[in-house]
N, C-alpha and C positions, 0 to 999 in steps of 0.2 A: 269370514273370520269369527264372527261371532258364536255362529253355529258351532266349530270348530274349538272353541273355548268354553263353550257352555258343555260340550260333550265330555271337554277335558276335566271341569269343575266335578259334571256327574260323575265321572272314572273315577276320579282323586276321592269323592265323599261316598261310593261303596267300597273302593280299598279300605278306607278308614272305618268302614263299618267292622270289614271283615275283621279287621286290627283292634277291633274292640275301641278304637279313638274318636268316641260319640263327640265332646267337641270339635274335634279339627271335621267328623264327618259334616257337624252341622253346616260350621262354614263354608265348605263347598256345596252342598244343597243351595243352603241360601245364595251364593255367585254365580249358582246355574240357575235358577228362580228368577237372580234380578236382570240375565239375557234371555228370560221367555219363560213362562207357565208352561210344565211339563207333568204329566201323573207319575213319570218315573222321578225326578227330581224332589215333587211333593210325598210321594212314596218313601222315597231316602230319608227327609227331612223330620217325616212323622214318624220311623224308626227312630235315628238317634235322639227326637225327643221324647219319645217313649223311655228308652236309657236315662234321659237326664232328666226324667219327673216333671217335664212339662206337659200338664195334662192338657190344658187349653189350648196348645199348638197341637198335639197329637190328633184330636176332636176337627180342628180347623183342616189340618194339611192332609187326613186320609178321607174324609167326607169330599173333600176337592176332589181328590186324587181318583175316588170312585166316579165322581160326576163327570173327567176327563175322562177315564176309560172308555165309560161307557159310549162315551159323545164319540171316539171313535173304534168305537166296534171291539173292541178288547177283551173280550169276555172274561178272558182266565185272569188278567190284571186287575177286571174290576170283581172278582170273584173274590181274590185272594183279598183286595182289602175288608173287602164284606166279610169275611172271616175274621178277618184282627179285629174290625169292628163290633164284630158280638162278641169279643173276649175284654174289650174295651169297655161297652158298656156294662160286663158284669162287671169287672175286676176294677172299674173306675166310677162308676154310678150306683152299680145295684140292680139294674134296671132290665130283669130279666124278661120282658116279652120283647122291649126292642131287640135287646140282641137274639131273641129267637128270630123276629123278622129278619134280619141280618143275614143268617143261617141261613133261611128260604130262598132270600134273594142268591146266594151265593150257589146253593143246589140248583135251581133251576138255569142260571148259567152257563152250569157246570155242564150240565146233564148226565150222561152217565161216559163221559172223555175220560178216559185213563190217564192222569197227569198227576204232575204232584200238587197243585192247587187242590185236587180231591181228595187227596191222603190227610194235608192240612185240616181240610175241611173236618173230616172224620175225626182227627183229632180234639178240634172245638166241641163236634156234638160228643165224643166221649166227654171230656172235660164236665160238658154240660148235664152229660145225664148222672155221671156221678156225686157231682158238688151242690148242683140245685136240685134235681129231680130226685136222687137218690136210689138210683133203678140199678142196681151194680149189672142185674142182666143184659139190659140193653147197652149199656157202656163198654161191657165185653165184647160183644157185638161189634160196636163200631169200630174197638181198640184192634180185635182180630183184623177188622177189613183194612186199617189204615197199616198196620205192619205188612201185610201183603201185599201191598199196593209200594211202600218203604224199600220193600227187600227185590222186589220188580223192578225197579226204579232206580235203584242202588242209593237211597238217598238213606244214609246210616243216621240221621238225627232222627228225620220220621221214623226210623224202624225204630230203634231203641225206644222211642218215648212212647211209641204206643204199644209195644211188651211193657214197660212202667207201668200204665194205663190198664193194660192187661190183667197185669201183675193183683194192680191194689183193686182190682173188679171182681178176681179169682181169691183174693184171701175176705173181701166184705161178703162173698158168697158163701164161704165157709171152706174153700178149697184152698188150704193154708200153706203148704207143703209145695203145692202147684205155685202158688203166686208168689211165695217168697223167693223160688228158684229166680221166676221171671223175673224181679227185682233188682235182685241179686247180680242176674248177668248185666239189667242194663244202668243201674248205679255206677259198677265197672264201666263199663263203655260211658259214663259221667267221667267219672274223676281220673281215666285213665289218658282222657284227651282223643279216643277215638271222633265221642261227639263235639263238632268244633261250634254249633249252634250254643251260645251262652243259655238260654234263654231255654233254650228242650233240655239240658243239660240239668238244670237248676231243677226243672220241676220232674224230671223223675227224681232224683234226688229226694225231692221233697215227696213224692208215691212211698216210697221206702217209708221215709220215715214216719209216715201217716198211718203205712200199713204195718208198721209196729208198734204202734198206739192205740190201733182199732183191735188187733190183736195180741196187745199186751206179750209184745216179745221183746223184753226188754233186754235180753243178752243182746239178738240182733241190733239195737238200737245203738248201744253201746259202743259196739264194735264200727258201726258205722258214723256216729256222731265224730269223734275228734274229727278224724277226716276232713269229714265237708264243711268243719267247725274251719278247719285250715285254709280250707278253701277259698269259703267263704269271704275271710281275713283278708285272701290274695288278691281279691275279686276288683276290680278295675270297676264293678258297679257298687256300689254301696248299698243299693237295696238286696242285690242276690244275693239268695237263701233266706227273705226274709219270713216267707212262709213257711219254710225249711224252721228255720229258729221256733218259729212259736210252736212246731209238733215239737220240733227238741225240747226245749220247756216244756211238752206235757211229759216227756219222757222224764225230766228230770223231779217233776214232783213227786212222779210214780216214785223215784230211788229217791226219793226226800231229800233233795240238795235243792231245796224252796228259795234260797238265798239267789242263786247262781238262778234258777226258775223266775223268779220275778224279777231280775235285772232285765234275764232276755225280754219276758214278754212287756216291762214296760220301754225297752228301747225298742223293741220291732214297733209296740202300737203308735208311737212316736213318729216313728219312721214310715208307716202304712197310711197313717190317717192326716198328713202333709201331702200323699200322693195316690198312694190306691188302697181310698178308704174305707172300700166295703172291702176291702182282704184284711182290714182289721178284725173284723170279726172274729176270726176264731181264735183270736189272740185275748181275745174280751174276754170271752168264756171262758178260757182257761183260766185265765187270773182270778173271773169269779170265783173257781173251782179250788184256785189257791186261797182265796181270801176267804168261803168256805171253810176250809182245812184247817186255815189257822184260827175260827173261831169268830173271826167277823163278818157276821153273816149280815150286816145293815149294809157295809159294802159290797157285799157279792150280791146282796139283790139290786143296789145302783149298777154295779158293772152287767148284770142282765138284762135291765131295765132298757139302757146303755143299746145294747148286742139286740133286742127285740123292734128298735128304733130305725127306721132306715137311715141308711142305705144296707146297712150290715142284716137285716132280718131275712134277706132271701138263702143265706147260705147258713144261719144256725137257730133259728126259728124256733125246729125243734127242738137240737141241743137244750136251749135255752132249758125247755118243759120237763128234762133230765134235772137239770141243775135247780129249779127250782123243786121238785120231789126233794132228791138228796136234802136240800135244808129243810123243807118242810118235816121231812122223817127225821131229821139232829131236834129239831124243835121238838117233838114230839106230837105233830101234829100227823096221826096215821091217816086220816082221812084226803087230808089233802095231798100225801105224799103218793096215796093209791090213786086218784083223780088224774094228778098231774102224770104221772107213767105211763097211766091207759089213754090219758090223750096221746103220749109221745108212740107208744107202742105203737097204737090203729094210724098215727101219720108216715110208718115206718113200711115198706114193702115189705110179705113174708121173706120174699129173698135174700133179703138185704142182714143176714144172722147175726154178723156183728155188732152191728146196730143196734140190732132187737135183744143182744143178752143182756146189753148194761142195761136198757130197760125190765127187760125182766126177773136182774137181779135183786133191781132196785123193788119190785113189784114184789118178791119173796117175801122181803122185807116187810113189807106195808102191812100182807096178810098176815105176819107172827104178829108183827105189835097191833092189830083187831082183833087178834085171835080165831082168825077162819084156817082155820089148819086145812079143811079140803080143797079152798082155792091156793092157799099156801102148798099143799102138794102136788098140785095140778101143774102149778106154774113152774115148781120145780122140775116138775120132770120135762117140760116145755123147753126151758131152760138146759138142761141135761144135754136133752136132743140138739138144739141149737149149737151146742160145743161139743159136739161128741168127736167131730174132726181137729180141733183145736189142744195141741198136746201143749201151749206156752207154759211152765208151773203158775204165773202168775195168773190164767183164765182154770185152771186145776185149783188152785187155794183158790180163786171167788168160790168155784161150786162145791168144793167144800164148805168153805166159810156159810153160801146157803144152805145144804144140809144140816149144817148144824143149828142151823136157827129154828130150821124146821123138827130134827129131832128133839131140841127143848121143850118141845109141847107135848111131847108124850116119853121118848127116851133118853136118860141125861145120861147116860155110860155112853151112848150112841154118840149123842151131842158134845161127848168128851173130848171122845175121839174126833171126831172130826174137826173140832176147834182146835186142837192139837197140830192134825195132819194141815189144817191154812196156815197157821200160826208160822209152822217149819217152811210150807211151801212157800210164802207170802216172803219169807225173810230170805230165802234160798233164789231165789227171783230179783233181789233187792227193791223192795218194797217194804219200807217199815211201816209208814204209818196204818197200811191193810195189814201186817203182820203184827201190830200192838190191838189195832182195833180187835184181832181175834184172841189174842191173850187176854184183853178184859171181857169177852164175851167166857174166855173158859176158867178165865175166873169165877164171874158170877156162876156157871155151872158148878164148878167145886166149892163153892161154897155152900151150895143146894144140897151139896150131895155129904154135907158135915165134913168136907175136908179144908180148914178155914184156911191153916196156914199156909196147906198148899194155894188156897186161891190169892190169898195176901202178898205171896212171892209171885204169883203170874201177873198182877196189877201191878205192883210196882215194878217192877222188869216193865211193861208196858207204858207207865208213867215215866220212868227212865227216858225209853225211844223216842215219846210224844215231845218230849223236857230237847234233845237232843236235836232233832229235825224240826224244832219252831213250834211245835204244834201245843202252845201255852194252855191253850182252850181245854183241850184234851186232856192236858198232863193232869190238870186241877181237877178234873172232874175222877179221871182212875183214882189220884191222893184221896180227894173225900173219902173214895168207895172203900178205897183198905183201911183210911181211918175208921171208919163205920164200923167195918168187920171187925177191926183190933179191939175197938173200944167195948162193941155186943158180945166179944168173945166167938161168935159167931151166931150167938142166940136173941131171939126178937120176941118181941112179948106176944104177937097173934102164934099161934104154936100151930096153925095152917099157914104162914106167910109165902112157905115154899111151893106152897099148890097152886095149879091151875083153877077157875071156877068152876072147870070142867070135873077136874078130880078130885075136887072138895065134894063134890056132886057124886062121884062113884064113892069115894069112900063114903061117904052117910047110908047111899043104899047099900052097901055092904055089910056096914054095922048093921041094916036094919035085917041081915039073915037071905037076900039075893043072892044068887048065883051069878056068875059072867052073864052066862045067857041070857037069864031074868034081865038083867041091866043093860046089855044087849039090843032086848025089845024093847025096853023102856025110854031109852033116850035114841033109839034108832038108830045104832050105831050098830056094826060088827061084830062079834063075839073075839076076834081076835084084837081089835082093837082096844078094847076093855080089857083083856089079858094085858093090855100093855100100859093101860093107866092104870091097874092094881101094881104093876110091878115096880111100876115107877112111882106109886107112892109107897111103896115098900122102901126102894132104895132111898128116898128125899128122906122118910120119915126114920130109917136107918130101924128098921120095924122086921120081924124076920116071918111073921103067918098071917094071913087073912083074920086068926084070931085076935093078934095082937093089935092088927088094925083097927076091929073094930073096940075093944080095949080103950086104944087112944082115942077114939071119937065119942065114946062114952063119959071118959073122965074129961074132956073138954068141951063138952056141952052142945057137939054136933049131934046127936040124937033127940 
């Protein structure tokens, strides 16, 4: 009789699993628990308290659960917890070699049996090599095997989620078009209720929207947010989608709705760091990245500080080395913003493209404000190649936006243009605050180039955007900058202020009777690229011949 009640207990708390009714499952675990220690009853028990954020039970009841298996010969039982186990110890401690041993223990188990305990498996090591390792190659790898093993097996949650997996392995590789397809179909088989797993359902979901963050597709993002924003809502778990939320909120800074961006990410980190605290992490970061934006940069280096601290430092470490760059470059500190990038870059796989452009954008940057224009071009076209598959407008206006940084150093009709072409792109994308940042950038160009009013209407239009999406920090500094020009009329008392050191350097030798060439040999440079710092001090200087040039360097005392 007992027996026969405790079977009945067990029945009643996987129905209730399947029904999503994590308390009523618990209490049946627990009533077949207390007629006998069972690894399938402890199994059951450490699910639904996995649902209900009890971590300390979860840790207790599937460490048993493995130790019963094993005791009697169960392999694929005690496999499968050894899998939840190392998604446990990342996604609840941190603690990623444990749950690499996990991993181990579970393959060897395994061996190479075709069952869906090895598809599972494949799952965790993908999960594993994209989140911690960062290998998008090898994570493709495993993603392929486990769908193949899914669609053999007819198990549609497996498949789905490791096409997700697929998916955001093929767009951080830089095959965009491929992986968003893959997304695409299996988000659908999410929210359409094909996949009945909550739990695979949730985190493709959450691939999608990752992978339109890493690849700044923010139309996609869009279209797919309310959705699972509803879903979410619906969700019988109060944590699902919570890693879902905190990419939405990066989504949502990108379109400057910062208000609605920092509600989410301080309720998800709330809500993470009560349960599974090292998946706060990427919710840190981004707030950093918001708190960045708006100007307070003594918080976003706590909230990094925060994010570099375990248990959270195994999943955004790096990140972190981004994010400090970017304030270091607002500061004005170029040195350290180039340091911090080239550390993040070299910790980055060459594979891994998406990855490596935000760094590399960030590295454009560094080289304009040193003034090494050959590492500044180098990188750019580094950069180039790394997007050359990525048509998103939003990753289009970055390499423009660096073009044009880079053109500043030698052509500012060049650098008009293309502050112009991010400007359009960045705001056609919905992205203001990248689409103001490039109107003060083609400001300051026009006004280089003695066109003041026009620079004075592209700053404030800019100061406008920054005033509108929070970004107070920002707005005050564009107002200064048109105050500045309004009040100098456009004019400054150095009557070189608009030169480079480089081409205060070519115009003196040219005043002094050089030719390109002559100047050329002399500073070691190109003969074409000298053609291009004379002509660009032509345009700055609003100057019409090499004679008049040297004319002005005469009456101002450069000779």
């Amino acid at each position: 009789m007992a027996v026969l009640e405790q079977n009945k207990a067990l029945c009643a708390g996987q129905a209730a699993l399947l029904r999503a009714a994590w308390r009523e499952a618990r209490v049946h675990f627990e009533v077949a628990l207390a007629r006998g220690e069972t690894p399938e009853a402890l199994e059951g028990l450490g699910t639904a308290a996995w649902w209900l954020s009890d971590v300390s039970t979860v840790f207790v009841t599937r460490e048993r659960a493995y130790r019963l298996y094993r005791d009697s010969r169960e392999d694929r039982g005690a496999a499968r917890i050894a899998a939840a186990l190392a998604i446990d110890y990342c996604t609840f401690r941190g603690r990623a070699a444990i749950a690499s041993g996990w991993v181990r223990r579970a393959e060897r188990l395994l061996g190479d049996e075709a069952c869906r305990e090895l598809g599972w498996l494949q799952i965790v090591k993908t999960h594993m090599a994209l989140m911690i390792d960062h290998d998008p190659a090898t994570a493709q790898n495993f993603a392929t095997s486990a769908r193949s093993q899914g669609k053999a097996l007819g198990d549609v949650d497996l498949e789905m989620l490791a096409l997700a997996y697929e998916g955001l392995a093929r767009v951080s590789l830089g095959h965009i078009d491929k992986g968003m397809r893959c997304l695409d179909e299996a988000t659908m088989a999410a929210v359409n209720g094909e996949m009945t797993d909550i739990d695979a359902a949730c985190t493709a979901c959450c691939c999608l929207i990752y992978a339109c963050e890493k690849a700044r597709d923010l139309e996609r993002a869009a279209e797919w947010c309310a959705q699972l924003k509803e879903r979410s809502l619906q969700s019988s778990y109060r944590l699902m989608f919570a890693l879902c939320r905190a990419h939405y909120a990066g989504v949502l800074i990108w379109r400057g709705a910062w208000a609605e961006a920092e509600a989410e990410l301080i309720e998800v980190i709330d809500e993470l760091e009560r349960t599974h605290r090292a998946q706060a992490a990427e919710a840190l970061v981004l707030l950093a990245e918001l708190r960045r934006r708006q100007g307070r940069f003594a918080e976003a280096q706590e909230l990094l500080q925060r994010a570099e601290s375990p248990p959270y430092q195994m999943f955004v470490s790096k990140r972190c080395l981004l994010r400090r760059a970017v304030i270091a470059l607002d500061r004005g500190d170029a040195d350290a913003g180039r340091d911090h990038t080239q550390r993040f870059l070299r910790s980055i796989p060459i594979e891994d493209l998406l990855e490596r452009a935000a760094g590399l954008e960030l590295l454009v940057r560094a080289h304009v404000m040193l003034e090494d224009r050959r590492e500044a071009e180098t990188t750019l076209q580094e950069l180039r190649d790394v997007v050359s598959n990525v048509r998103t407008g939003a990753m289009q206006a970055a390499v423009r936006f660096a073009e044009g940084r880079v053109a500043a150093m030698s052509d500012l009709l060049a650098a008009r243009a293309c502050f112009e072409d991010a400007a359009a792109l960045f705001a056609h994308s919905g992205a203001p605050f990248e689409s103001a940042e490039a109107r003060v950038e083609l400001g300051r160009t026009l006004s280089t180039l003695g066109r003041t009013a026009a620079a004075i209407d592209e700053i404030l239009t800019a100061a406008r955007t920054f005033d509108t999406i929070g970004a107070a920090y920002e707005a005050r500094k564009a107002d200064s900058v048109a105050r500045e020009l309004r009040s100098s009329g456009g004019k400054r008392a150095d009557p070189f202020y608009c030169l480079t050191r480089r081409e205060i350097e070519v115009l003196a030798l040219t005043a002094h009777g050089l030719t390109n060439r002559e100047i050329a040999t002399r500073l070691c440079r190109s003969e074409h690229t000298v053609h291009r710092h004379v002509a660009n001090i032509l345009a700055k200087l609003g100057l019409s011949s090499r004679a008049a040039a040297a004319s002005f360097a005469a009456k101002h005392g450069l000779l």
